[in-house]
mmCIF file of the N, C-alpha and C atoms, coordinates in Angstrom:
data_MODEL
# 
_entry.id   MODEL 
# 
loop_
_atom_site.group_PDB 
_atom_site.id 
_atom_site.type_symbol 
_atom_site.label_atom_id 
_atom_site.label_alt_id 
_atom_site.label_comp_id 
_atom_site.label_asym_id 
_atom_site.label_entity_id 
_atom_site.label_seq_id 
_atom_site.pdbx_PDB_ins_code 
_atom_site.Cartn_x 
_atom_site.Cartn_y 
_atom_site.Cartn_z 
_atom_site.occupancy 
_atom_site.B_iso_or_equiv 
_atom_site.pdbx_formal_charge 
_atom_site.auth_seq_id 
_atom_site.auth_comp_id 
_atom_site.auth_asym_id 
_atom_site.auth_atom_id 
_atom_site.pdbx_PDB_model_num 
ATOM 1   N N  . UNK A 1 1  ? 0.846   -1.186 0.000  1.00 0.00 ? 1  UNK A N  1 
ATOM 2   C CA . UNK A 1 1  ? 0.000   0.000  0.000  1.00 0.00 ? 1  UNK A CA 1 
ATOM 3   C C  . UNK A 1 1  ? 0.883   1.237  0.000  1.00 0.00 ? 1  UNK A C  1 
ATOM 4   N N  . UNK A 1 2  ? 0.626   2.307  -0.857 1.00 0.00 ? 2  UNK A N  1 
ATOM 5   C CA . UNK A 1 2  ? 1.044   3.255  -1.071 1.00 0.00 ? 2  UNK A CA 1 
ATOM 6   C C  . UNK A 1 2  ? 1.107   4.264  -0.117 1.00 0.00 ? 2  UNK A C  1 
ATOM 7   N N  . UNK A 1 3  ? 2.276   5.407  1.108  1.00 0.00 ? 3  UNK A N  1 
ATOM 8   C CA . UNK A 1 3  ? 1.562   5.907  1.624  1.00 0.00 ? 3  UNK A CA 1 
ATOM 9   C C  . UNK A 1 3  ? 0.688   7.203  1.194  1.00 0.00 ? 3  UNK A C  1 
ATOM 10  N N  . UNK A 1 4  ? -0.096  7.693  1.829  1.00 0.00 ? 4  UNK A N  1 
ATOM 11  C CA . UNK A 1 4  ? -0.871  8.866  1.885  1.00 0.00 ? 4  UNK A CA 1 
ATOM 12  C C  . UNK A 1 4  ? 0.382   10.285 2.112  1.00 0.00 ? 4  UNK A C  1 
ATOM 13  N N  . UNK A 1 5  ? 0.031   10.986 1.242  1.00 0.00 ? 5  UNK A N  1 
ATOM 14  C CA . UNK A 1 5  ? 0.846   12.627 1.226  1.00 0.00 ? 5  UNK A CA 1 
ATOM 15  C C  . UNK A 1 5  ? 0.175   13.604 1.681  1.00 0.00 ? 5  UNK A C  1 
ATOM 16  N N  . UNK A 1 6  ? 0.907   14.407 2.311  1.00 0.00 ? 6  UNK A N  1 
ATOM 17  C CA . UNK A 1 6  ? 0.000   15.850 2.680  1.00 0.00 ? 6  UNK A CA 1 
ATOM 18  C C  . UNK A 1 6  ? 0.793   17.406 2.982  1.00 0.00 ? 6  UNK A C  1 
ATOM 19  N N  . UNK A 1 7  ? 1.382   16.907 1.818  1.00 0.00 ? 7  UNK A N  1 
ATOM 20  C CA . UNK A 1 7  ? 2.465   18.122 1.541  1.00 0.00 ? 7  UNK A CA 1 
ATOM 21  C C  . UNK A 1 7  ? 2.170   19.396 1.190  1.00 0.00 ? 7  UNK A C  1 
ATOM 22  N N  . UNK A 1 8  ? 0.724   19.279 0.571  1.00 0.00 ? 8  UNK A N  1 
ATOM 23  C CA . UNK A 1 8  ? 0.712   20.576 -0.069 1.00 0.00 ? 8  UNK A CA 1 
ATOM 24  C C  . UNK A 1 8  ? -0.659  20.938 0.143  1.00 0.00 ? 8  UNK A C  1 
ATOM 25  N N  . UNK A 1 9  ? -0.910  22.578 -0.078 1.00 0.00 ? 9  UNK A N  1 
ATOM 26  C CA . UNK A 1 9  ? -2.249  22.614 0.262  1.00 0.00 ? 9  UNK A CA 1 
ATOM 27  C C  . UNK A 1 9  ? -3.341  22.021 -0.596 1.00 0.00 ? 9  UNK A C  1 
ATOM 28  N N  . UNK A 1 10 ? -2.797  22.003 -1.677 1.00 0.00 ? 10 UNK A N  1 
ATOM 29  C CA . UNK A 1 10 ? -3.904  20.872 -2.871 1.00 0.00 ? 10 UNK A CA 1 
ATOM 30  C C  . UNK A 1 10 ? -4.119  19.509 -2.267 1.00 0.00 ? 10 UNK A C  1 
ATOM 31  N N  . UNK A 1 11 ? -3.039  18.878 -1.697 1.00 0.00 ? 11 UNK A N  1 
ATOM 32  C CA . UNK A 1 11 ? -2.990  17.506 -0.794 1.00 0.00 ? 11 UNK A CA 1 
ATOM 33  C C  . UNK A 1 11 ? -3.973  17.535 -0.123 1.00 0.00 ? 11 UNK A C  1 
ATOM 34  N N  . UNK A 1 12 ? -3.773  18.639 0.827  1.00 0.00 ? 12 UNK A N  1 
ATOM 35  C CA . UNK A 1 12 ? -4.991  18.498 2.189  1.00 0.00 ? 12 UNK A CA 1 
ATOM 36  C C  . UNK A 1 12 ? -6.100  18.967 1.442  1.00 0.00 ? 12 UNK A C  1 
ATOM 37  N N  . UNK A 1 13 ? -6.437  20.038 1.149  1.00 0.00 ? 13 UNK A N  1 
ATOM 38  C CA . UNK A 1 13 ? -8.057  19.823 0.445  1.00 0.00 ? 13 UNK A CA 1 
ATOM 39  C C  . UNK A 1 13 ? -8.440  18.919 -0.262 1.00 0.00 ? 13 UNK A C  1 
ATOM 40  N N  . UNK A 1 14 ? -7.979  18.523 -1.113 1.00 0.00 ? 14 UNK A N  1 
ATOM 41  C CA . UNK A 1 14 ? -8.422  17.107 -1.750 1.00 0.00 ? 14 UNK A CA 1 
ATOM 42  C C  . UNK A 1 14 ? -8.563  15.888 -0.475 1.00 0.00 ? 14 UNK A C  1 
ATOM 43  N N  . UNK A 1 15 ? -7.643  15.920 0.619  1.00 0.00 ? 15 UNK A N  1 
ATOM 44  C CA . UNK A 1 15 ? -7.664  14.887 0.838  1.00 0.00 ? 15 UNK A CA 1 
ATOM 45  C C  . UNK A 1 15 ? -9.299  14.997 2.111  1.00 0.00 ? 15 UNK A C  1 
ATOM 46  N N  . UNK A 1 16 ? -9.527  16.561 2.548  1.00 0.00 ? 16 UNK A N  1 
ATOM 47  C CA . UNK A 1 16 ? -10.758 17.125 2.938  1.00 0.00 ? 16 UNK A CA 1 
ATOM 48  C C  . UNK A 1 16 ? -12.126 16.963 2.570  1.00 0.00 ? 16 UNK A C  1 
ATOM 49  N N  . UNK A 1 17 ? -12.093 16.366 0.926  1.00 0.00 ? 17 UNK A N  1 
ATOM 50  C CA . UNK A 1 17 ? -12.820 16.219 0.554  1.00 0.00 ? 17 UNK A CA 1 
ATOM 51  C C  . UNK A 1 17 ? -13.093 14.411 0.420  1.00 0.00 ? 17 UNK A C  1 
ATOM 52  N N  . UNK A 1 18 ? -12.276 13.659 0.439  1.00 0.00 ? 18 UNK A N  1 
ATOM 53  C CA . UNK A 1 18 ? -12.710 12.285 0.564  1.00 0.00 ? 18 UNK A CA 1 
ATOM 54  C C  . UNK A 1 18 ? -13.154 11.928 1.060  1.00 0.00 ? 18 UNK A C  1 
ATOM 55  N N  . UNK A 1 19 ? -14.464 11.248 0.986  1.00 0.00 ? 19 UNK A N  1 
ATOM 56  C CA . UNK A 1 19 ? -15.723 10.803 2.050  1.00 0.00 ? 19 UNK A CA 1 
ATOM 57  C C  . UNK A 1 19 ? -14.975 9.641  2.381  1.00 0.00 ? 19 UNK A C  1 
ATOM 58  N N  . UNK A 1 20 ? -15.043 9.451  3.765  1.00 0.00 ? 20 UNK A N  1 
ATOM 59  C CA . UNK A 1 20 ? -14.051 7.933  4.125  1.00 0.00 ? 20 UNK A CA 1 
ATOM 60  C C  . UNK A 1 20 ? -13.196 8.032  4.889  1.00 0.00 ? 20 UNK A C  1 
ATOM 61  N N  . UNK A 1 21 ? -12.233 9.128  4.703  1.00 0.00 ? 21 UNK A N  1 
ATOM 62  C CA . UNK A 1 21 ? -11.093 9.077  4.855  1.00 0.00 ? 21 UNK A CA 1 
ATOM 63  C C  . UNK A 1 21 ? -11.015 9.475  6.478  1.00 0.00 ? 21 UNK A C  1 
ATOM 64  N N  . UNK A 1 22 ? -10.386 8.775  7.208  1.00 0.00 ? 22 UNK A N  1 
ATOM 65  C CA . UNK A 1 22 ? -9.652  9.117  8.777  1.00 0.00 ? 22 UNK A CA 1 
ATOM 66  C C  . UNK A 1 22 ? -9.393  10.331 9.052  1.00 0.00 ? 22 UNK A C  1 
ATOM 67  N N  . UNK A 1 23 ? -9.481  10.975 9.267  1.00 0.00 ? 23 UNK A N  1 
ATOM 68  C CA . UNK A 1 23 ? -8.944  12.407 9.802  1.00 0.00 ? 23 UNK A CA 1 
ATOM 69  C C  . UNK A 1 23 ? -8.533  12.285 11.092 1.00 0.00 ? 23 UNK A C  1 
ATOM 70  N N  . UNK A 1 24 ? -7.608  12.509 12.006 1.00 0.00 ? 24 UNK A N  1 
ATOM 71  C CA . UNK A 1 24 ? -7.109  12.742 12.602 1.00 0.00 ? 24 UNK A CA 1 
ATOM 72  C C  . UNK A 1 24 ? -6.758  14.261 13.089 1.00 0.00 ? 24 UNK A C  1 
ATOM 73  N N  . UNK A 1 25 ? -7.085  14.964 14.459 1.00 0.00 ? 25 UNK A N  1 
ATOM 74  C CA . UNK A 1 25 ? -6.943  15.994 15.105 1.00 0.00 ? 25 UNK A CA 1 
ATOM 75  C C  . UNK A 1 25 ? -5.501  16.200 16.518 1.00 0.00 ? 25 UNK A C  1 
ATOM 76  N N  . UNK A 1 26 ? -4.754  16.944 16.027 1.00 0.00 ? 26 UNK A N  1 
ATOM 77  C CA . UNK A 1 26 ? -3.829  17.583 16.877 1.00 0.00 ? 26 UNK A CA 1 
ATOM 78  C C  . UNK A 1 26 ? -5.139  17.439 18.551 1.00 0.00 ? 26 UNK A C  1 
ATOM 79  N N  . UNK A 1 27 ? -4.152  17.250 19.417 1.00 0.00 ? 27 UNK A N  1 
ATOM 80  C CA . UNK A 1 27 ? -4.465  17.116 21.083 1.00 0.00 ? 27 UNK A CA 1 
ATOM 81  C C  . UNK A 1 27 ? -2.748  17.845 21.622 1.00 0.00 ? 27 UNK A C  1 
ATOM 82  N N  . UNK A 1 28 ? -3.689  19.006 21.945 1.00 0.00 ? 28 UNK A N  1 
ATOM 83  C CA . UNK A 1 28 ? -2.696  19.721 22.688 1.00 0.00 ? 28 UNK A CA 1 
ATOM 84  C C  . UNK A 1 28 ? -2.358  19.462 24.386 1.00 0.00 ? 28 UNK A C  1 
ATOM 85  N N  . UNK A 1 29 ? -3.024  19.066 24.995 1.00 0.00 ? 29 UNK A N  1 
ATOM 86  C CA . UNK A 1 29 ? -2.955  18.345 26.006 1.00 0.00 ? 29 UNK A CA 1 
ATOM 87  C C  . UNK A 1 29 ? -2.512  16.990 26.159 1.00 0.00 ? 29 UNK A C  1 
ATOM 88  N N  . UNK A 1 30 ? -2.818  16.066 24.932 1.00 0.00 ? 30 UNK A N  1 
ATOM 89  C CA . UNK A 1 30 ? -1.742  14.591 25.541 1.00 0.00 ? 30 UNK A CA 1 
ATOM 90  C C  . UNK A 1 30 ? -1.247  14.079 23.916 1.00 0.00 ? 30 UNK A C  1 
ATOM 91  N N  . UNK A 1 31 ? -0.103  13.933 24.120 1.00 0.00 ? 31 UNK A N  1 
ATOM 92  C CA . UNK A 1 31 ? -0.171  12.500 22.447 1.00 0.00 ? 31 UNK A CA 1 
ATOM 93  C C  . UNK A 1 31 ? -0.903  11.804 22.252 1.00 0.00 ? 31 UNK A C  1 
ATOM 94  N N  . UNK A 1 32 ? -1.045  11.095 23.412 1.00 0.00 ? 32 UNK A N  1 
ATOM 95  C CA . UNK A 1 32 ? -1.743  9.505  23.227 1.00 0.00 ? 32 UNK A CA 1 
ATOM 96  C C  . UNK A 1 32 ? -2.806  9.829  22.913 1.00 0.00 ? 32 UNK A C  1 
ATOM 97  N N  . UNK A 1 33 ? -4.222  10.641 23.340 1.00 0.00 ? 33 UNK A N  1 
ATOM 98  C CA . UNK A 1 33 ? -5.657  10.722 23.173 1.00 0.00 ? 33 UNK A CA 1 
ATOM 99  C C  . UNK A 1 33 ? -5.564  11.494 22.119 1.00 0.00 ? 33 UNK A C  1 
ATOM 100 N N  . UNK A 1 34 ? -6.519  11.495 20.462 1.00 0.00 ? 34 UNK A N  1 
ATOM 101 C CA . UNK A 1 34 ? -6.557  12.124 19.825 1.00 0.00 ? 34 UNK A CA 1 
ATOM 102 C C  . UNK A 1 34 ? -7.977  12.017 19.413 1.00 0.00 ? 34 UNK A C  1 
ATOM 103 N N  . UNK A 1 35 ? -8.648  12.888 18.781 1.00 0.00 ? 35 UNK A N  1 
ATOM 104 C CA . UNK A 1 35 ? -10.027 13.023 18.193 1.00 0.00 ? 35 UNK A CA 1 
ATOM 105 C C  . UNK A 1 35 ? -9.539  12.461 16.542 1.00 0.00 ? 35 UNK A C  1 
ATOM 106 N N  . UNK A 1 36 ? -10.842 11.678 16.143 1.00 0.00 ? 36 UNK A N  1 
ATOM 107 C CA . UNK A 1 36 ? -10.807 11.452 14.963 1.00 0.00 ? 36 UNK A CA 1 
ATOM 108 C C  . UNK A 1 36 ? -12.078 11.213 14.342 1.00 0.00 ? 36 UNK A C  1 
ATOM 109 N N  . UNK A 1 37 ? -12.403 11.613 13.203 1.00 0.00 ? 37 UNK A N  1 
ATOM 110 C CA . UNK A 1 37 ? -13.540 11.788 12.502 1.00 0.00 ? 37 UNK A CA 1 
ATOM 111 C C  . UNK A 1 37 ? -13.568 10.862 11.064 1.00 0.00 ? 37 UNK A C  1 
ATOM 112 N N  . UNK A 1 38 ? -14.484 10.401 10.692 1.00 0.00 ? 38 UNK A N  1 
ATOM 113 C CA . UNK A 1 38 ? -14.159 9.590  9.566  1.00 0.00 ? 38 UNK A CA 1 
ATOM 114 C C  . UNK A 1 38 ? -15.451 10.469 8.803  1.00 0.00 ? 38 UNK A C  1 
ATOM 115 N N  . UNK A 1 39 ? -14.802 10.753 7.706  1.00 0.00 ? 39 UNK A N  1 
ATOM 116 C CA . UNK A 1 39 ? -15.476 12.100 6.779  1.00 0.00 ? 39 UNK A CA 1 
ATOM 117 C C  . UNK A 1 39 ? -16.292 11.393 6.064  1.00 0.00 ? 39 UNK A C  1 
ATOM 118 N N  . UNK A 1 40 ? -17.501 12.168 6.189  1.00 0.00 ? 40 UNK A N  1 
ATOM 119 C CA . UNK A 1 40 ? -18.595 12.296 5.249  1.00 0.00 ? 40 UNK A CA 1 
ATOM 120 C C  . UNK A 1 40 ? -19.116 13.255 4.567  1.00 0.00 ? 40 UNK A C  1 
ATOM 121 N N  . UNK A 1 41 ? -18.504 14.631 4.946  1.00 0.00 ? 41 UNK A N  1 
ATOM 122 C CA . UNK A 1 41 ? -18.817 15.582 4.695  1.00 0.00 ? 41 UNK A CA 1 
ATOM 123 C C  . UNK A 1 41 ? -17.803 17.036 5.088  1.00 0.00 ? 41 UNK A C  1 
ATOM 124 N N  . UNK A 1 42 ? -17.848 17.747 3.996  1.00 0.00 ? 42 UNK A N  1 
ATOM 125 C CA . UNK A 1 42 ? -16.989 18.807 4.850  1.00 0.00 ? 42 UNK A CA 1 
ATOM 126 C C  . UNK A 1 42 ? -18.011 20.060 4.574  1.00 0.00 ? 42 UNK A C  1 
ATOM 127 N N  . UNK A 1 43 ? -18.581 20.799 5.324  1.00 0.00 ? 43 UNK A N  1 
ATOM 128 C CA . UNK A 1 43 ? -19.518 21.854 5.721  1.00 0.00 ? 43 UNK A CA 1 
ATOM 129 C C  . UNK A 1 43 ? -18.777 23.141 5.727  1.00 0.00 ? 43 UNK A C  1 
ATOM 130 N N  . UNK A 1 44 ? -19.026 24.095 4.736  1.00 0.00 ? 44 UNK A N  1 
ATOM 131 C CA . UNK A 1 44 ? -18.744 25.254 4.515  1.00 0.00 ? 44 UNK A CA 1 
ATOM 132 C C  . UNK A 1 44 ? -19.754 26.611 4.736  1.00 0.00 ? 44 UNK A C  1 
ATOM 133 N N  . UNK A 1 45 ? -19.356 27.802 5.564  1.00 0.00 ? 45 UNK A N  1 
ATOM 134 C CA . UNK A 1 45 ? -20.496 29.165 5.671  1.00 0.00 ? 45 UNK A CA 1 
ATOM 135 C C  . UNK A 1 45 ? -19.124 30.106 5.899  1.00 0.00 ? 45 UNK A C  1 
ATOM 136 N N  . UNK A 1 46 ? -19.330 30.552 4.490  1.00 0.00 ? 46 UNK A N  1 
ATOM 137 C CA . UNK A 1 46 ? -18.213 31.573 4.397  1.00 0.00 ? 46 UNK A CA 1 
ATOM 138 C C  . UNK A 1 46 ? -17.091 31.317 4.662  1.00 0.00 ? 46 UNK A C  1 
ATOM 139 N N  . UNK A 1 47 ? -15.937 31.354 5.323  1.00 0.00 ? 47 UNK A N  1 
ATOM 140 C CA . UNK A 1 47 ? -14.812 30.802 5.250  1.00 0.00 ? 47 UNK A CA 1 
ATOM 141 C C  . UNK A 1 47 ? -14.688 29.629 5.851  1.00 0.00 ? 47 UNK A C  1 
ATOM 142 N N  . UNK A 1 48 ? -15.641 29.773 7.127  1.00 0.00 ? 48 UNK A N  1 
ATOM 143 C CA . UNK A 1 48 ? -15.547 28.762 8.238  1.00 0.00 ? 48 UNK A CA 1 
ATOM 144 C C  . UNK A 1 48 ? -15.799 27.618 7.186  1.00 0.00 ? 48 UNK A C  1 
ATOM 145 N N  . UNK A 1 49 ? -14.781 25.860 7.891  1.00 0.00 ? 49 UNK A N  1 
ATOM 146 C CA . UNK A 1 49 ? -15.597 24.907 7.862  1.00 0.00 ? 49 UNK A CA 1 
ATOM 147 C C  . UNK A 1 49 ? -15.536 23.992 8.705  1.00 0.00 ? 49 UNK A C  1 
ATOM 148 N N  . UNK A 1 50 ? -16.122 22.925 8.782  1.00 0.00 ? 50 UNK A N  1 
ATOM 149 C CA . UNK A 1 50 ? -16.333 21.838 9.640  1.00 0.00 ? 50 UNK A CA 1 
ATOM 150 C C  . UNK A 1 50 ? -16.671 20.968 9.345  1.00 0.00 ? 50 UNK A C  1 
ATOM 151 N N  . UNK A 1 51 ? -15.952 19.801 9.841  1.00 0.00 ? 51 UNK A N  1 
ATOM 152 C CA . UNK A 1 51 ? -15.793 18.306 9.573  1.00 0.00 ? 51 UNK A CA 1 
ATOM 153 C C  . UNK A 1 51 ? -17.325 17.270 9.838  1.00 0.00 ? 51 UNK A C  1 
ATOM 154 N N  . UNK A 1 52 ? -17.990 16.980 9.226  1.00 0.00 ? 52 UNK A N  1 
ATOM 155 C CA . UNK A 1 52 ? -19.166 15.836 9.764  1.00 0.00 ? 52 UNK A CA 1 
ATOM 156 C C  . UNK A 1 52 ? -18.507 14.427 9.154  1.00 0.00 ? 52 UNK A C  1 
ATOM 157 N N  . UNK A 1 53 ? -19.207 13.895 10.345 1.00 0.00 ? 53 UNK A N  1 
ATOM 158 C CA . UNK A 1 53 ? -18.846 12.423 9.990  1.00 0.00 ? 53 UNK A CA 1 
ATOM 159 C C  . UNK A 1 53 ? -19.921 11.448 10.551 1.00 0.00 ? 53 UNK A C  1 
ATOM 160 N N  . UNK A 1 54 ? -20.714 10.122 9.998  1.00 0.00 ? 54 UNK A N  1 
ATOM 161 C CA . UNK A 1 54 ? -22.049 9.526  10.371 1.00 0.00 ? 54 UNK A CA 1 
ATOM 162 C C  . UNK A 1 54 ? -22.290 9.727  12.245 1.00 0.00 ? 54 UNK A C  1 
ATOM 163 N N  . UNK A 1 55 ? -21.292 9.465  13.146 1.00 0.00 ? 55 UNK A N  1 
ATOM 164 C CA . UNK A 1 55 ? -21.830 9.959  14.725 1.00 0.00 ? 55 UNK A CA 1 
ATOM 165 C C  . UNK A 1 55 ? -21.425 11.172 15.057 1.00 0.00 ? 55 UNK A C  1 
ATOM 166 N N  . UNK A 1 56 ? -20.470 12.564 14.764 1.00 0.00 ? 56 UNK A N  1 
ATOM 167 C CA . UNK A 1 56 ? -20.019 13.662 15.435 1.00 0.00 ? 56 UNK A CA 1 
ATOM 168 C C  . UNK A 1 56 ? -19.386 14.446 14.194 1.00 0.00 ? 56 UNK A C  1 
ATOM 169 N N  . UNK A 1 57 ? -19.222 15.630 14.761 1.00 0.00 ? 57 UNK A N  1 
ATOM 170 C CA . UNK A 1 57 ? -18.948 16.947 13.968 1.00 0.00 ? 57 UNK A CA 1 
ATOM 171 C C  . UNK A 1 57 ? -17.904 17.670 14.417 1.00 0.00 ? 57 UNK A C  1 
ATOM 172 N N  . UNK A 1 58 ? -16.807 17.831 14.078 1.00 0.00 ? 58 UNK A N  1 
ATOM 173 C CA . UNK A 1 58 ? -15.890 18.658 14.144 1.00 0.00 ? 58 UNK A CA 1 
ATOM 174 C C  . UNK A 1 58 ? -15.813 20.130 14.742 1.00 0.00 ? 58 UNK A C  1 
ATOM 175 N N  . UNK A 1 59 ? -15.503 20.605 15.500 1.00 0.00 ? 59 UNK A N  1 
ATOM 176 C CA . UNK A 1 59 ? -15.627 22.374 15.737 1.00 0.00 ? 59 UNK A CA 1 
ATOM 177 C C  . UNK A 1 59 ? -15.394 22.814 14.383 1.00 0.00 ? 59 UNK A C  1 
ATOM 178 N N  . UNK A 1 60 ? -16.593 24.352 14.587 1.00 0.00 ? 60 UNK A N  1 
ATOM 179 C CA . UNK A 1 60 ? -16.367 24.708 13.301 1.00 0.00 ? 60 UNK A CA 1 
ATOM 180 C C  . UNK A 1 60 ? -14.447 25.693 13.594 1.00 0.00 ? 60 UNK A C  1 
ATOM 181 N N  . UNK A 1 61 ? -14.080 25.836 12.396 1.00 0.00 ? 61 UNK A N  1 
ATOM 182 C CA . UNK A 1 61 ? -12.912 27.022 12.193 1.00 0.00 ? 61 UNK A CA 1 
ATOM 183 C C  . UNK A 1 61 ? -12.729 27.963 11.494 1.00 0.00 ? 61 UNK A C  1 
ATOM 184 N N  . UNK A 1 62 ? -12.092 29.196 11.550 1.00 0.00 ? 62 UNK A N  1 
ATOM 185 C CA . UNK A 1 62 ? -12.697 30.154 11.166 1.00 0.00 ? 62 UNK A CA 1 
ATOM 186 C C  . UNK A 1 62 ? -12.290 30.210 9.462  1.00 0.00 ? 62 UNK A C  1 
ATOM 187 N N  . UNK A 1 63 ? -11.497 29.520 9.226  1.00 0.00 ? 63 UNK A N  1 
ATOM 188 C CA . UNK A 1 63 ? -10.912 29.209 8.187  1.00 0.00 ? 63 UNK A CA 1 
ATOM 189 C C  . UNK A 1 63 ? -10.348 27.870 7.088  1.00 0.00 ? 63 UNK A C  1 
ATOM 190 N N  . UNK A 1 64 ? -10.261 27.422 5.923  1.00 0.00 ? 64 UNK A N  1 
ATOM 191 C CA . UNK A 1 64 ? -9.648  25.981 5.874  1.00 0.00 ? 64 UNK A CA 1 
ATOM 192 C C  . UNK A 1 64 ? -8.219  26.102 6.385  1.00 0.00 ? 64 UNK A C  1 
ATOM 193 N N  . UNK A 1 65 ? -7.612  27.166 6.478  1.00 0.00 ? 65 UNK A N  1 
ATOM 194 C CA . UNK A 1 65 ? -6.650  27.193 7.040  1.00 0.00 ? 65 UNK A CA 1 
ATOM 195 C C  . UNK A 1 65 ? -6.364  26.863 8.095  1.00 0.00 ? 65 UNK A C  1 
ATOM 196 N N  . UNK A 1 66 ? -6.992  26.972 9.029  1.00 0.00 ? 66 UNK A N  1 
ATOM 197 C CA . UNK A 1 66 ? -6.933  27.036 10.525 1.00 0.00 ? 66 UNK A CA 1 
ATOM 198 C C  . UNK A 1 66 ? -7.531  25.446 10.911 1.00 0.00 ? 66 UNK A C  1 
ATOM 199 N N  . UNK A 1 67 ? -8.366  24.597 10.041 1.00 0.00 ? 67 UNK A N  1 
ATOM 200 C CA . UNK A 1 67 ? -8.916  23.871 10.086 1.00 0.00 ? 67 UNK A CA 1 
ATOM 201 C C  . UNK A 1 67 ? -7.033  22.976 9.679  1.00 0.00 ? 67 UNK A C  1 
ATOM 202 N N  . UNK A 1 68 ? -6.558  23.043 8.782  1.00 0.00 ? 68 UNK A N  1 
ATOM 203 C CA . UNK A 1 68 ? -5.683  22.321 8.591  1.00 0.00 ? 68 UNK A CA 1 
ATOM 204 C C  . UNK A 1 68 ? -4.629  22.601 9.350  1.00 0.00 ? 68 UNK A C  1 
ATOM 205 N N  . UNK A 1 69 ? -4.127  23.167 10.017 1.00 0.00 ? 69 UNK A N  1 
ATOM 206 C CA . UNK A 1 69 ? -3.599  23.513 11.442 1.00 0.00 ? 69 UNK A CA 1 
ATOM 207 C C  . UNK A 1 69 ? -3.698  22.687 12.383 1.00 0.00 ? 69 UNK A C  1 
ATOM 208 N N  . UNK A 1 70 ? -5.245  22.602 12.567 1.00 0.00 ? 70 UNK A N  1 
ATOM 209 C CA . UNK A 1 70 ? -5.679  21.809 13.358 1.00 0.00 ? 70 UNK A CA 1 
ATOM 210 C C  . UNK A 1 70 ? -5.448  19.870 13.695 1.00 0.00 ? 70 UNK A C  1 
ATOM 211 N N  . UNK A 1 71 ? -5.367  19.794 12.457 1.00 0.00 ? 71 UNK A N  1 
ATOM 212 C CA . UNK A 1 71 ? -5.337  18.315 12.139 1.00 0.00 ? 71 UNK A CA 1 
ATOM 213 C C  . UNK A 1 71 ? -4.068  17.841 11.843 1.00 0.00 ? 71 UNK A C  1 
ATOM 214 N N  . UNK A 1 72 ? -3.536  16.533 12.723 1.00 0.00 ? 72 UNK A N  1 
ATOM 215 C CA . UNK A 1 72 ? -2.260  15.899 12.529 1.00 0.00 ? 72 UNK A CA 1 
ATOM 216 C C  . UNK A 1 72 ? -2.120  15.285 11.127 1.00 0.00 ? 72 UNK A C  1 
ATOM 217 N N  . UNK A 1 73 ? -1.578  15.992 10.454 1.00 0.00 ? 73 UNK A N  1 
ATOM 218 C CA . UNK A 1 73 ? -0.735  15.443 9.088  1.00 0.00 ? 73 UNK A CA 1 
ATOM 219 C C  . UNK A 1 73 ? -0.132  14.282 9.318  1.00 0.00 ? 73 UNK A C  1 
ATOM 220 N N  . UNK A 1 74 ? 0.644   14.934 10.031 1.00 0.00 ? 74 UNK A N  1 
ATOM 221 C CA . UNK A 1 74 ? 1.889   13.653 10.216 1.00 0.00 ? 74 UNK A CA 1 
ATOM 222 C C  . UNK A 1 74 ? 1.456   12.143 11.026 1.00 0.00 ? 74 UNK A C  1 
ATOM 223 N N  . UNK A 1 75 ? 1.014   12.376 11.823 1.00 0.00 ? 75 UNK A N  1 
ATOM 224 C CA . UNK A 1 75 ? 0.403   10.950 12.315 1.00 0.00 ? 75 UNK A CA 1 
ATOM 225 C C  . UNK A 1 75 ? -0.258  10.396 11.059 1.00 0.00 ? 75 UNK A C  1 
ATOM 226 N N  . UNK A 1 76 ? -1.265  11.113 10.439 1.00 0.00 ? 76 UNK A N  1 
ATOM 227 C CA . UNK A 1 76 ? -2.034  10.135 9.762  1.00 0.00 ? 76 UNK A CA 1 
ATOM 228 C C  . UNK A 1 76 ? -1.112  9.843  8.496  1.00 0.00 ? 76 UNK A C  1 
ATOM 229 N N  . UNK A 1 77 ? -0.133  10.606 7.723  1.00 0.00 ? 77 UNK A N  1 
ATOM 230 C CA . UNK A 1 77 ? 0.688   9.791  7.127  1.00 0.00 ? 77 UNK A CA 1 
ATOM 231 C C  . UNK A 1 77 ? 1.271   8.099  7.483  1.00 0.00 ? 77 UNK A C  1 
ATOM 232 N N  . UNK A 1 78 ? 1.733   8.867  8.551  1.00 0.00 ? 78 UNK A N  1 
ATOM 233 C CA . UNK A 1 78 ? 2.712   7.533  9.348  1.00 0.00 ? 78 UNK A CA 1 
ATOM 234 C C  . UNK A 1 78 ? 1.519   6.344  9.614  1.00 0.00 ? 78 UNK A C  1 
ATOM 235 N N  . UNK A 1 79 ? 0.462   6.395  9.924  1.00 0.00 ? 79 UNK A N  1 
ATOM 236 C CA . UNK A 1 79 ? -0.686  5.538  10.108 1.00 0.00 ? 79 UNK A CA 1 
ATOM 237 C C  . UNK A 1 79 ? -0.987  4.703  8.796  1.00 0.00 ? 79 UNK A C  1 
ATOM 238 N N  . UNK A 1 80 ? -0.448  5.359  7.427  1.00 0.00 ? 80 UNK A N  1 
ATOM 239 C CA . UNK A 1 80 ? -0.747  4.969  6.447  1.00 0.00 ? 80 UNK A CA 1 
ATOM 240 C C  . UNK A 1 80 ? 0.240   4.138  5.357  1.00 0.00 ? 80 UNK A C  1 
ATOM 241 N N  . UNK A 1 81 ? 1.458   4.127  6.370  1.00 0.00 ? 81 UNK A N  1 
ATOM 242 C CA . UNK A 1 81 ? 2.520   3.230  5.964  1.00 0.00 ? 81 UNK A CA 1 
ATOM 243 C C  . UNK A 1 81 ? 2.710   2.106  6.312  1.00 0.00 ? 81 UNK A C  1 
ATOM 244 N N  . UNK A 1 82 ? 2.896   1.455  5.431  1.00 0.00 ? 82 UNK A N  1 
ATOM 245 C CA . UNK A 1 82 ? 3.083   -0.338 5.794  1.00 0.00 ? 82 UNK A CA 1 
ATOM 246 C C  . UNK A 1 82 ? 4.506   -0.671 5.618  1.00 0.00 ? 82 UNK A C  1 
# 
């Protein structure tokens, strides 16, 4: 299996938009506990957006920027290597 990239900002929006896909959230308080959402949807009102997924919803952010900030890249790469 190939891994997953998220180098660039075309990377992460595209990869924002895959219904399915794991997302994984930065935890500034511990490594070990992390939030994760499995996408069904990404919800846009003006800049803000926010993550839905079939049981829970993401905080909204004020930006996709800030939204990708938010979310561990790097873990979910490394999660995606065999």
């Amino acid at each position: 299996m190939k891994s997953l990239k998220f180098n660039t900002e075309l990377q992460k929006a595209k990869a924002l938009r895959t219904k399915g896909l794991i997302v994984t959230f930065k935890n500034i308080q511990s490594q070990s506990q992390r939030k994760q959402f499995i996408i069904s949807k990404l919800e846009k009102s003006g800049e803000a957006r926010k993550i839905h997924s079939s049981i829970a919803m993401s905080n909204w952010y004020n930006t996709e920027a800030e939204l990708y900030e938010a979310i561990d890249w790097n873990f979910m790469e490394s999660a995606t290597q065999i």
